[in-house]
C-alpha positions, 0 to 999 in steps of 0.5 A: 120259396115256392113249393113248386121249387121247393118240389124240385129241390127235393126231387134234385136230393133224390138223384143225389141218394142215387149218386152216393149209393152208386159212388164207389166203395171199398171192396165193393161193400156199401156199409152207407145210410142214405136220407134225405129230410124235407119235412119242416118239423124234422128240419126245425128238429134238426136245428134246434139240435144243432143249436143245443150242441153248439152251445154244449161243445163251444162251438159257434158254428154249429149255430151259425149253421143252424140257421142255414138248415132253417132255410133249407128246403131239404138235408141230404144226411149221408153215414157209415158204420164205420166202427164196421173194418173193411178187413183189410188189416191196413192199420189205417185206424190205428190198429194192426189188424181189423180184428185189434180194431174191433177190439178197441175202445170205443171212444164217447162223449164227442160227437163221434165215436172212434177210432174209426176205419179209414176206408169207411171214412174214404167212402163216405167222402167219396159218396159225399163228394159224388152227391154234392156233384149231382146237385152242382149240375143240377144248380142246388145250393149246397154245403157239406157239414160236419154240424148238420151229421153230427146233430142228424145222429144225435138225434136219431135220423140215422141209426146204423151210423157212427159218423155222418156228414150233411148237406143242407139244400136251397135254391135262392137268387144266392147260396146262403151257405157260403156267404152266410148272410140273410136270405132277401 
């Protein structure tokens, strides 16, 4: 692709940071780590990291996405702390109360460490959603992608964050994040 679009694709990530941050969020907290990569080591990184983890958890996917975060011009990276409760005792994780909830064990060894709080969760959703938003009316390719979050932490790139979700970003003649095929 040329780096003219290139450009503009990572331009396009920019205003979708804008609309996360700005996204509704419970109480009006904004417990979010917003990032966007467009670096070709850092995508190369990210990657091969996801690679690694398909091949560790048994899960195919995550190499098949591999392969669209090596086309991809940029990688929104979207996480919340969600170990952090919204004190609102809701019982939503689980637990009866927030402070029950800070107590509990932290689950490891998966990608993500629970038990989680539900309204982090919701937000994260919602910030998601609002980002992928801003890049379908802009007309940017994108997916959102438990494998590309999952990977993003473990590699490093959001440190305040238990969980996280990515978006993986191009502008070819055809998504190849749906149909999953070569790029011409």
């Amino acid at each position: 692709m040329g780096s003219q679009l290139k450009d503009q694709v990572i331009q396009a990530a920019g205003l979708m940071c804008v609309s996360a941050r700005t996204a509704p969020k419970t109480r009006g907290l904004d417990d979010l780590e917003i990032l966007v990569i467009s670096d070709e080591g850092d995508l190369r990184r990210l990657a091969d990291e996801m690679e690694r983890m398909g091949s560790e958890l048994g899960l195919a996917f995550f190499q098949r996405d591999a392969e669209n975060v090596r086309q991809s011009d940029a990688v929104l990276l979207i996480g919340v702390k969600s170990s952090k409760p919204k004190e609102l005792n809701c019982g939503g994780c689980g637990y009866p109360t927030c402070e029950e909830f800070r107590k509990a064990r932290r689950m490891s060894g998966k990608p993500y460490h629970g038990p989680s709080c539900a309204f982090q969760l919701i937000d994260l959703g919602i910030a998601a959603g609002s980002a992928v938003k801003t890049a379908s009316l802009l007309n940017i390719d994108n997916r959102i992608m438990y494998s590309v979050g999952a990977a993003a932490l473990r590699v490093g790139f959001l440190r305040e964050s238990d969980i996280a979700l990515g978006v993986p970003l191009s502008a070819y003649g055809k998504s190849i994040y749906f149909d999953r095929r070569p790029r011409a």
